[in-house]
C-alpha positions as CSV (number, residue, x, y, z in Angstrom):
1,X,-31.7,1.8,-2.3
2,X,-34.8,2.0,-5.1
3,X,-34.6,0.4,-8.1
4,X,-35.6,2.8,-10.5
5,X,-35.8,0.2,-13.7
6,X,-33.3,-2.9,-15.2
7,X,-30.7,-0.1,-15.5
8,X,-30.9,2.3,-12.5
9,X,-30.7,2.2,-8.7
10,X,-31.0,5.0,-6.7
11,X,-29.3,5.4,-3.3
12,X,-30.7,7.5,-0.9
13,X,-27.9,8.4,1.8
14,X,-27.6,10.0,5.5
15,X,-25.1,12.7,4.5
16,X,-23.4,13.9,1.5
17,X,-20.7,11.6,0.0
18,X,-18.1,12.6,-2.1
19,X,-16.6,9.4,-2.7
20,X,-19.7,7.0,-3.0
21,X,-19.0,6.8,-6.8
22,X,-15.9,6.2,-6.5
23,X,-15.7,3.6,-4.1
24,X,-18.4,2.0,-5.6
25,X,-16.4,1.5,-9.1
26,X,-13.2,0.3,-7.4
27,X,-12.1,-3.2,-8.6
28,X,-12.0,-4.5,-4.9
29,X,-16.3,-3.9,-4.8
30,X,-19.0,-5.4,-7.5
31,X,-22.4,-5.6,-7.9
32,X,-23.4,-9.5,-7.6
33,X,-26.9,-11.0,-8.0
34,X,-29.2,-11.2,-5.6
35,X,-29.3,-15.1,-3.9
36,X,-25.7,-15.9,-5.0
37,X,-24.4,-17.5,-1.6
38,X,-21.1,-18.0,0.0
39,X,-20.0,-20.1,-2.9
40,X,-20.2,-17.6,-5.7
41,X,-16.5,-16.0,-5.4
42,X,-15.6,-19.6,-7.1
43,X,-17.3,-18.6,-10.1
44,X,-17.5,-15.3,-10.5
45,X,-19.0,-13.0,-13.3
46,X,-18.4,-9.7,-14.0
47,X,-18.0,-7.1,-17.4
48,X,-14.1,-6.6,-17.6
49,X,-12.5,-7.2,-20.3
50,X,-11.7,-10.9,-19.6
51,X,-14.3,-13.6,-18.4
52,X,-13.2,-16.2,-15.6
53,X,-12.9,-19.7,-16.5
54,X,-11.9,-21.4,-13.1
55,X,-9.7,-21.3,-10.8
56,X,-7.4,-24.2,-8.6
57,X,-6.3,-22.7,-5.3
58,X,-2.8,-22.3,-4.5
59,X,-2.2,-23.4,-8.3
60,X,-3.7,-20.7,-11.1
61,X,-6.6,-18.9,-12.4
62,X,-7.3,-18.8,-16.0
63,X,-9.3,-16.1,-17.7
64,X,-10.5,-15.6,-21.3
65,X,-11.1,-12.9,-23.5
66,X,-14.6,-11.6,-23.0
67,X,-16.4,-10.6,-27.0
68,X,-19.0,-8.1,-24.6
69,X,-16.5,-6.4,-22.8
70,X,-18.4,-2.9,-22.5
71,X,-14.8,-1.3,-22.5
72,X,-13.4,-2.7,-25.9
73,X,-11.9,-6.6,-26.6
74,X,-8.5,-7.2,-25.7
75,X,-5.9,-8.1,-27.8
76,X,-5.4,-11.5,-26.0
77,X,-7.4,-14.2,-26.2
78,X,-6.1,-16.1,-22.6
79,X,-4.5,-15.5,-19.6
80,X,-3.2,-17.5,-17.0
81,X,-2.4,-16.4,-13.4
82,X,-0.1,-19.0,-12.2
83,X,0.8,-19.2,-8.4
84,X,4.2,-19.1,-8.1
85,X,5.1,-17.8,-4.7
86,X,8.5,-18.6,-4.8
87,X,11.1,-15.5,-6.6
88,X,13.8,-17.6,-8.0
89,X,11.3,-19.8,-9.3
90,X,9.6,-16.9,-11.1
91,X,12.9,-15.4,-12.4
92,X,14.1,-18.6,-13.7
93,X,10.5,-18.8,-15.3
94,X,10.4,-15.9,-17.0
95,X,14.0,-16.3,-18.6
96,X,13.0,-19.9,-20.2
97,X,9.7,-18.5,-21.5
98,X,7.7,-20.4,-19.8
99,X,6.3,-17.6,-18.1
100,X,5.5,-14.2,-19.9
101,X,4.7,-11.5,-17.0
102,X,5.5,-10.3,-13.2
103,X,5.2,-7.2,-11.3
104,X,6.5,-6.1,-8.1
105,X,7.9,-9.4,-6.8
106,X,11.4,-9.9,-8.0
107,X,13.6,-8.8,-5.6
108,X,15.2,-6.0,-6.8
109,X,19.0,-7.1,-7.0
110,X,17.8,-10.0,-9.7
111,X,16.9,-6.7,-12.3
112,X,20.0,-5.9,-13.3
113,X,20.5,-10.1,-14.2
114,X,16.8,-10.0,-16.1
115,X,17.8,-6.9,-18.3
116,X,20.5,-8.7,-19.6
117,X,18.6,-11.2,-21.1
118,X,17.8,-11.0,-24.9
119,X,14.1,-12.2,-24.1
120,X,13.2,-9.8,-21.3
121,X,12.3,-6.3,-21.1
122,X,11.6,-4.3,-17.9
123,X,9.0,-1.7,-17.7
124,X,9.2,1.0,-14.7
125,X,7.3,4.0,-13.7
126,X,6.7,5.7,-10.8
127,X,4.2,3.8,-8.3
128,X,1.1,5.0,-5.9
129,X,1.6,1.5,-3.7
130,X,3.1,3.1,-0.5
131,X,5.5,1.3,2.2
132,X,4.4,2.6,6.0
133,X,5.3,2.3,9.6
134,X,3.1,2.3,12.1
135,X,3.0,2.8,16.1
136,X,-0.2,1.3,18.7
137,X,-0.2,5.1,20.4
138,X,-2.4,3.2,23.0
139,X,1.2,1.1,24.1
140,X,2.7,2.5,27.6
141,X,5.5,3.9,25.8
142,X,4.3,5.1,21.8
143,X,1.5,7.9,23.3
144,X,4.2,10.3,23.3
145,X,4.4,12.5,20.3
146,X,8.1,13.0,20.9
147,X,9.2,9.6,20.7
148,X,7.0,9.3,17.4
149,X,8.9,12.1,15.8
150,X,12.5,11.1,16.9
151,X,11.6,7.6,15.1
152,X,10.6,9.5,11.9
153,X,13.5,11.8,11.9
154,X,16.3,8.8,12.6
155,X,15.0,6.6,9.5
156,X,17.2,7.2,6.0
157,X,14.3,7.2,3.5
158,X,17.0,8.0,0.7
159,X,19.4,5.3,2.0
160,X,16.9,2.3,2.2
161,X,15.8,3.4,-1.6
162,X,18.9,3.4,-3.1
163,X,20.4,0.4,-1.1
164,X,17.7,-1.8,-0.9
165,X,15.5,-1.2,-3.8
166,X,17.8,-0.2,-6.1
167,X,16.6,3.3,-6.7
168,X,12.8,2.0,-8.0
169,X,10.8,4.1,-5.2
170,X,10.3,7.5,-4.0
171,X,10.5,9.3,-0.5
172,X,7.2,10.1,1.0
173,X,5.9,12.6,2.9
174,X,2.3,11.7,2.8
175,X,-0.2,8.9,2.0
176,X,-1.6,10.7,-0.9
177,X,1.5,10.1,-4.1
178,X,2.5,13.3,-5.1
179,X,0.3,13.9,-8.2
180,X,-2.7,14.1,-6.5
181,X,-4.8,17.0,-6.5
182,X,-4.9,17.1,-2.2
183,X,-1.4,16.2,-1.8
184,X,0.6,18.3,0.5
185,X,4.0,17.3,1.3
186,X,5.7,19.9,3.1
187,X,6.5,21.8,6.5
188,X,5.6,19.6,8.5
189,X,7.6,16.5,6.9
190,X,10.3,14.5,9.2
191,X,13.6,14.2,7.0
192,X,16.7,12.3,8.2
193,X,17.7,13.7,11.3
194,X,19.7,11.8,13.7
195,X,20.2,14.9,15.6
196,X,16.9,15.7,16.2
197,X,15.8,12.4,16.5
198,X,18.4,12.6,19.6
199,X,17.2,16.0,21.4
200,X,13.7,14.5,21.5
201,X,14.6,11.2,23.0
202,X,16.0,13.2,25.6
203,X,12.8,15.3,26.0
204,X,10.9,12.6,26.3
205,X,12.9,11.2,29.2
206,X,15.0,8.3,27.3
207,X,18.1,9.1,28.3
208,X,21.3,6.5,27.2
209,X,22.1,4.1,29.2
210,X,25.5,2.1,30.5
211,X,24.8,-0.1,27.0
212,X,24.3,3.3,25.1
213,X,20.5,2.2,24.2
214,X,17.6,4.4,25.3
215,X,14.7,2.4,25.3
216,X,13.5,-1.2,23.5
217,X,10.6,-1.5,21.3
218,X,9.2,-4.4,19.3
219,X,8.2,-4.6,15.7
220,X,6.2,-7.2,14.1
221,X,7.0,-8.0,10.3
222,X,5.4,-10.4,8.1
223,X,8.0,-13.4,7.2
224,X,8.5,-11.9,3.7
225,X,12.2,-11.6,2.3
226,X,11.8,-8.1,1.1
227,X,10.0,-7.0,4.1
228,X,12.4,-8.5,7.0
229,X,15.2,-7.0,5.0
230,X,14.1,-3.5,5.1
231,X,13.7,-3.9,9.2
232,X,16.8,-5.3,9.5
233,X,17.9,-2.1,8.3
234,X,15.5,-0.1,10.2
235,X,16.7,-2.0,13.2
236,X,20.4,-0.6,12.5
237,X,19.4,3.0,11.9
238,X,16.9,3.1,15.6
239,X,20.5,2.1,16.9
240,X,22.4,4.3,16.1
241,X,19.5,6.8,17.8
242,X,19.8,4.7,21.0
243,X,16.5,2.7,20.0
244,X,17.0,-1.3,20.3
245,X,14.4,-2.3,18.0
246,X,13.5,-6.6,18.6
247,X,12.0,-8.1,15.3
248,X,9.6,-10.6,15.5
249,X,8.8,-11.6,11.9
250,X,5.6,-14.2,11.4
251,X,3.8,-16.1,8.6
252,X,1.0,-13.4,7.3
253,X,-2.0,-14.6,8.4
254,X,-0.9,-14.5,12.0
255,X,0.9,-11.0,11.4
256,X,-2.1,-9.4,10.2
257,X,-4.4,-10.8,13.1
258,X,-2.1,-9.4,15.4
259,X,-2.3,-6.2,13.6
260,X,-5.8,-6.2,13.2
261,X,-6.3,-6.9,17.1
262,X,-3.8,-4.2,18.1
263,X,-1.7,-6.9,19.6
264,X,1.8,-4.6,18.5
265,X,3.8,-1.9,19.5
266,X,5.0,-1.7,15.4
267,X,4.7,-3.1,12.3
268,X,4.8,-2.3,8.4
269,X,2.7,-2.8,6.0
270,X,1.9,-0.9,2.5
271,X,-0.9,0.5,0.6
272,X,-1.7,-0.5,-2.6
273,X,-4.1,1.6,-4.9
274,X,-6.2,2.7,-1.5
275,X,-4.3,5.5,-1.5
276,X,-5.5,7.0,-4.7
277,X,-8.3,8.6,-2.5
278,X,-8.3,11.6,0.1
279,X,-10.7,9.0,2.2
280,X,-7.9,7.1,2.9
281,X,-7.3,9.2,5.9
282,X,-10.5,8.7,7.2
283,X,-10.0,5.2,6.8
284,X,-6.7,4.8,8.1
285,X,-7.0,7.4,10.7
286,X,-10.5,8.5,12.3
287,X,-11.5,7.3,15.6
288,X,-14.4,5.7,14.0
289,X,-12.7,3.8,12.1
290,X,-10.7,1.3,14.7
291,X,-11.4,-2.2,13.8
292,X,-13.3,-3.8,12.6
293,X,-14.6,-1.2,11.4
294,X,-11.7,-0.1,9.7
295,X,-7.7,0.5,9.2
296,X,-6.6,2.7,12.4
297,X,-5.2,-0.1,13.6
298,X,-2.8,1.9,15.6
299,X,-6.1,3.0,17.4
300,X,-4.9,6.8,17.2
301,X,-7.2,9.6,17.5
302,X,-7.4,13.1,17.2
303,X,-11.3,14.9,17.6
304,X,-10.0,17.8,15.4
305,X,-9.0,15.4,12.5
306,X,-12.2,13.4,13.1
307,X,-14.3,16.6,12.5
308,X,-11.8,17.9,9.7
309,X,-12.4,14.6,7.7
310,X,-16.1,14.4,8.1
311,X,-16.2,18.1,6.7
312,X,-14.2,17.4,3.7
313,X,-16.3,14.5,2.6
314,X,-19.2,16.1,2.9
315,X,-18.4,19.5,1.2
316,X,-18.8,20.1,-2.5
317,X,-16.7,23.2,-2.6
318,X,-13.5,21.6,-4.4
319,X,-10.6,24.4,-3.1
320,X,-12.1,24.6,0.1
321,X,-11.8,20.1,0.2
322,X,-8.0,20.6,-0.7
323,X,-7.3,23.1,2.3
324,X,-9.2,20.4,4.3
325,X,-7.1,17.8,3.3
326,X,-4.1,20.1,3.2
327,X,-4.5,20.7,6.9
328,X,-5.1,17.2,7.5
329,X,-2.1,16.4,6.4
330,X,-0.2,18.5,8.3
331,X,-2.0,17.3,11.8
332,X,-0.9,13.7,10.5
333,X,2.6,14.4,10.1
334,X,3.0,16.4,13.3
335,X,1.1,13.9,15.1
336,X,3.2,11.1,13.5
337,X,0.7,7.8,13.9
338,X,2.3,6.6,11.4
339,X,5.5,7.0,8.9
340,X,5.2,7.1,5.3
341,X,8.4,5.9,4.3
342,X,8.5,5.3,0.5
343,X,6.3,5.1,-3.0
344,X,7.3,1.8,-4.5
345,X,7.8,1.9,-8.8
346,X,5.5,0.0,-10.3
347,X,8.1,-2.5,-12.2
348,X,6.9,-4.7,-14.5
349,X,9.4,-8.0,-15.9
350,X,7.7,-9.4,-19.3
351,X,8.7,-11.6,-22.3
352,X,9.9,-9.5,-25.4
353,X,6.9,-11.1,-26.9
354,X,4.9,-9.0,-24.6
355,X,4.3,-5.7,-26.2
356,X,2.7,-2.7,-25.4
357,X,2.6,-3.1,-22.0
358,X,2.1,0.4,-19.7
359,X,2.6,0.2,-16.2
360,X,0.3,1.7,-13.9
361,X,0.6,3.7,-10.8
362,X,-1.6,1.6,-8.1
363,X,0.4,-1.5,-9.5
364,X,-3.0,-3.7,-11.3
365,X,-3.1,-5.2,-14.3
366,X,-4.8,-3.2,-16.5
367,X,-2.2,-3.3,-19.1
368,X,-3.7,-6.5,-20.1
369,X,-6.7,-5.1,-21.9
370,X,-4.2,-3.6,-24.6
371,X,-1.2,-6.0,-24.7
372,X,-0.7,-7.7,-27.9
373,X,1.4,-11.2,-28.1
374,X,3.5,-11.6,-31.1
375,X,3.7,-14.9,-32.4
């Protein structure tokens, strides 16, 4: 990198990039100054639209309404980020006032209580922040395509939505949401199909036993309500298939590690607004990318993705980047390293007070810059 003058830097990079821009404007990177040190994420600066103020961990950060905003001022002159892990705590919060604003935490059966009340409006539109399933292809058991698909094909997309989250989500087919311009959803998708799912356990040598199950495999949750709920479910539709599915649900920290190191024959997790990019599946997927160096944590790889990926990055041909992708996609989904289960609303719970509030897709905050509070 060069700097060109005050305002200007000029990167100089091994091979074209046509994400560097956008990566580099993402709200998870900033610029910081030079000889800041390992204590300047507890005072941060930055040119959004609010300025911090401080910060007490495990307790709140406050922020204030920044006059220099290069964006426009907001409308609000303060906000506070309280912590309040707990849901009934934040229900009960927002319904006394106390509390003005939360998004995609409340379970979803406490809604239909919420919209009742006088003081509350819910907000929902249709979310980027994906739900997934993913297998360690390097276990003794998960290398086999076969068994991959029949695990996709015996999971109820469309049952878990409407039962568990009440509707607010979206089947998916694919890691990219729908609207984007490299999405490609189709023949090579795994619908519910317990049938299937059956003819390929059989194929790949798990036949039923005297106890009717097939085979056992293990999936690691974190110890969130939501999250060992929609297991639980998962657990009962892998039965039905002849899968006994053991949960083994932890605090986060330790579940991630163990995701992180590999140490897992399954787990869930979701995306949330880095799948707004086609280098997500560089990211998530290229043999390069194992960690630490990245997100295949399920340490899957393919040389023909590797080489389709690094061509579409590098090529400036816009039609030829969406058949790329497009193609991409459709090795992913036959390949099956991972199931893309659902595209979670964005659902936003705020005080009538509140107003002019616009959910967004990748679920951030960004409605803050134009909501008003009326007094």
């Amino acid at each position: 990198m060069d700097a060109i003058d005050t305002r200007t830097v000029m990167f100089h990079l091994k091979r074209p990039d046509n994400y560097l821009l956008a990566n580099l404007a993402t709200g998870a990177l900033g610029v910081i100054p030079a000889g800041s040190g390992k204590e300047f994420w507890r005072h941060p600066i930055g040119t959004g639209p609010f300025r911090f103020v401080s910060q007490q961990i495990d307790q709140d950060v406050v922020l204030e309404r920044n006059l220099h905003c290069w964006r426009g001022v907001p409308k609000l002159e303060r906000v506070r980020f309280a912590v309040v892990p707990d849901a009934i705590t934040q229900a009960l919060e927002l319904e006394k006032g106390s509390g003005d604003v939360s998004m995609n935490f409340l379970p979803m059966d406490a809604l239909p209580v919420l919209a009742k009340r006088p003081n509350i409006v819910i907000d929902d539109a249709p979310g980027t922040i994906i739900q997934y399933l993913s297998f360690n292809v390097r276990d003794p058991l998960l290398p086999d395509v076969r068994l991959r698909q029949a695990i996709a094909s015996a999971i109820d997309r469309n049952l878990l939505i409407k039962t568990l989250l009440d509707g607010h989500a979206q089947s998916a087919q694919s890691l990219l949401p729908p609207a984007h311009w490299a999405y490609f959803g189709g023949d090579a998708s795994h619908d519910y199909d317990p049938k299937r799912a059956e003819t390929l356990l059989d194929q790949a040598g798990h036949p039923r036993g005297a106890d009717g199950m097939r085979l056992h495999l293990t999936m690691k949750t974190s110890s969130a309500e939501d999250v060992r709920l929609s297991s639980a479910v998962l657990q009962q539709q892998l039965a039905k298939v002849g899968i006994a599915l053991d949960l083994r649900s932890y605090e986060f920290a330790t579940f991630y590690s163990d995701v992180t190191r590999g140490a897992f024959q399954m787990y869930s997790l979701r995306w949330i607004g880095g799948n707004e990019q086609p280098e997500i599946f560089s990211y998530a997927y290229s043999t390069a990318r194992i960690p630490p160096k990245g997100a295949n944590r399920g340490r899957y790889s393919n040389p023909k993705l590797d080489a389709l990926l690094q061509v579409a990055v590098e090529n400036p041909d816009h039609d030829q980047q969406r058949m790329d992708y497009v193609e991409a996609q459709r090795i992913l989904a036959n390949d099956v390293p991972a199931v893309n289960l659902w595209y979670r609303d964005t659902v936003v719970v705020h005080n009538r007070r509140l107003t002019n509030i616009s959910p967004t897709p990748s679920g951030s905050f960004r409605f803050l810059e134009t909501a008003e509070l009326r007094k």
